[in-house]
C-alpha positions as CSV (number, residue, x, y, z in Angstrom):
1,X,-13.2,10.3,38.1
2,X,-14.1,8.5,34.8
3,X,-12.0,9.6,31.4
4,X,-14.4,8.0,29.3
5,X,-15.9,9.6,26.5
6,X,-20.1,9.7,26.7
7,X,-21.1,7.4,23.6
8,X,-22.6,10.2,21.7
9,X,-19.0,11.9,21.5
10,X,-17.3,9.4,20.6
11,X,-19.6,8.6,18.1
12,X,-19.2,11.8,16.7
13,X,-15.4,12.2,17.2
14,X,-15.0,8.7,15.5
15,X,-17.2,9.5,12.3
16,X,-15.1,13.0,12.0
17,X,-12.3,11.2,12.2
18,X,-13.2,8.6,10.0
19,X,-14.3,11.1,7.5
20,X,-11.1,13.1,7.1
21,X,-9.3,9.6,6.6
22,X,-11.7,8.6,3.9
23,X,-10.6,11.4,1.7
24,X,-7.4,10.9,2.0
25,X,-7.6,7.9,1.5
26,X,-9.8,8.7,-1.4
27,X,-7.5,11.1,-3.1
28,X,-4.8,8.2,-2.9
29,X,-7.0,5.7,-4.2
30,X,-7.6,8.4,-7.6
31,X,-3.7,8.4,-7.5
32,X,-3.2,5.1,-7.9
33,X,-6.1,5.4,-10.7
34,X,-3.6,8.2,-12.4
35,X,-0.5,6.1,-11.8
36,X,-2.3,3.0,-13.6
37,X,-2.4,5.2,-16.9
38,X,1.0,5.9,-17.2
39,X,1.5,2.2,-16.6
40,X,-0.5,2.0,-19.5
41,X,0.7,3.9,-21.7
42,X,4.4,2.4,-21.0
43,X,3.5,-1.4,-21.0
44,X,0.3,-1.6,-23.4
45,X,0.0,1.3,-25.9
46,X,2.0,1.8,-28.9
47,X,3.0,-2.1,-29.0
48,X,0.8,-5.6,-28.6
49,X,0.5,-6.3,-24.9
50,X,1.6,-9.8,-23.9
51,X,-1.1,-12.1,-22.4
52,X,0.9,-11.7,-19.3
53,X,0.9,-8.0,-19.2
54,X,-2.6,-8.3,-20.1
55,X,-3.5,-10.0,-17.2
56,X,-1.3,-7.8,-15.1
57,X,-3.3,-4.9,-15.4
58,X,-6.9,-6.8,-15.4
59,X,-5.6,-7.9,-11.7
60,X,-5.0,-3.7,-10.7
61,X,-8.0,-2.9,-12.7
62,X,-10.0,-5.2,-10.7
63,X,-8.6,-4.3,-7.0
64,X,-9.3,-0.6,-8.2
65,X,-12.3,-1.5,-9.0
66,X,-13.4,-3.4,-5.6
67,X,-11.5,-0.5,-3.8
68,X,-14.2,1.6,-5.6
69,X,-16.8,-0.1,-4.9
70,X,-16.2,-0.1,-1.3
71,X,-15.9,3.8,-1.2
72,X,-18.9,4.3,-3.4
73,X,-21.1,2.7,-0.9
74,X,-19.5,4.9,1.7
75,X,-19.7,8.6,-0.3
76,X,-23.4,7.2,-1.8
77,X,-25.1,7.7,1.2
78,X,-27.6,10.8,1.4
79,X,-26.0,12.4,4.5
80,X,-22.4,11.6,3.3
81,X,-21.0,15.6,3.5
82,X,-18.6,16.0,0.7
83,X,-20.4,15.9,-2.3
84,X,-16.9,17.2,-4.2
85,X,-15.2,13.7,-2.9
86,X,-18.0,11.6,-3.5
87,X,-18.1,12.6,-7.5
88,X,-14.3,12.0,-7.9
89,X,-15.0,8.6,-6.4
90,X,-18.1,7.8,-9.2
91,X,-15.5,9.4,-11.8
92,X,-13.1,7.5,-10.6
93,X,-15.0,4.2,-11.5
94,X,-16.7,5.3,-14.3
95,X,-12.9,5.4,-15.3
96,X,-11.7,2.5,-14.2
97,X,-14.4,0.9,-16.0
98,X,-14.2,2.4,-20.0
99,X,-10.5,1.3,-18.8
100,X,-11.9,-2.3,-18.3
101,X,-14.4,-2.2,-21.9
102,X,-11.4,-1.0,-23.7
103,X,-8.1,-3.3,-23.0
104,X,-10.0,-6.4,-21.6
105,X,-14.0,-6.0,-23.5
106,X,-12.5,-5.1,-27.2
107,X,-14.7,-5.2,-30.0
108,X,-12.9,-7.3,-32.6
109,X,-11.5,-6.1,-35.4
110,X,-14.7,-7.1,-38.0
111,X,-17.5,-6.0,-35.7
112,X,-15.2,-2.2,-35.9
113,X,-14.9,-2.6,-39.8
114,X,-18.3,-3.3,-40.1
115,X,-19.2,-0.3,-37.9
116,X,-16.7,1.9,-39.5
117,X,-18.7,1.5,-43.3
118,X,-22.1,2.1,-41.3
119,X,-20.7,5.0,-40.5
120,X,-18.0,6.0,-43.4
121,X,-19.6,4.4,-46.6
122,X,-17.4,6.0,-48.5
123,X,-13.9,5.7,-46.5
C-alpha cells in the first residue's frame, strides 16, 4: 500500500498551495507598504528628518523594495492566474519607488526654483 502522492499531484497540490500563500502574503507585504506611510508622515513630514531617520526609512524602502522584486517575478509570469494580485504587486512598487525619488532622489532646492519660473514666470 503506498500513501504517496503520484508527482503530477503533488505538483499541482503544491503550486495551489503555494499560490494561496503568495497572496497572502502579498496582501501583507502592501500592508507593510501602508504602514510605512504613516511612518512617514509621523517621523519625516511636517519637520526636517534627521540623517538617521533618513536612513531609517531608505533601509525599509529598500527591503520593500527587494521583497517586490521577488514577487514581481513571481505574479509577472504569463500563466500566473490572478491578474487582480499581480497589479497590486506592480502598484505596489511603482509606489515604493516615487517613495524612493522623493525622500532619498530630491531635486534641490535651485534646480525646483528654476523649474518653478519656467513654468510660473510671473509668480
Amino acid at each position: 500500500m503506498s500513501i504517496a502522492i503520484p508527482i503530477p499531484d503533488a505538483i499541482g497540490i503544491f503550486e495551489k498551495r503555494f499560490l494561496a500563500d503568495l497572496a497572502a502574503k502579498i496582501e501583507e507585504w502592501s500592508r507593510c507598504r501602508q504602514e510605512l506611510t504613516r511612518w512617514e508622515d509621523e517621523h519625516l513630514l511636517g519637520e526636517r528628518p534627521t540623517p538617521a531617520r533618513l536612513a531609517e526609512h531608505r533601509r525599509m524602502l529598500e527591503r520593500l523594495m527587494f521583497l517586490g522584486q521577488i514577487l514581481s517575478f513571481v505574479t509577472s509570469y504569463p500563466d500566473f492566474p490572478d491578474t487582480e494580485v499581480a497589479e497590486i504587486v506592480h502598484a505596489n512598487q511603482f509606489i515604493l519607488r516615487e517613495k524612493f525619488q522623493m525622500f532619498h532622489n530630491a531635486m534641490d532646492r535651485e534646480e525646483a526654483e528654476r523649474i518653478l519660473q519656467e513654468v510660473f514666470p510671473e509668480s
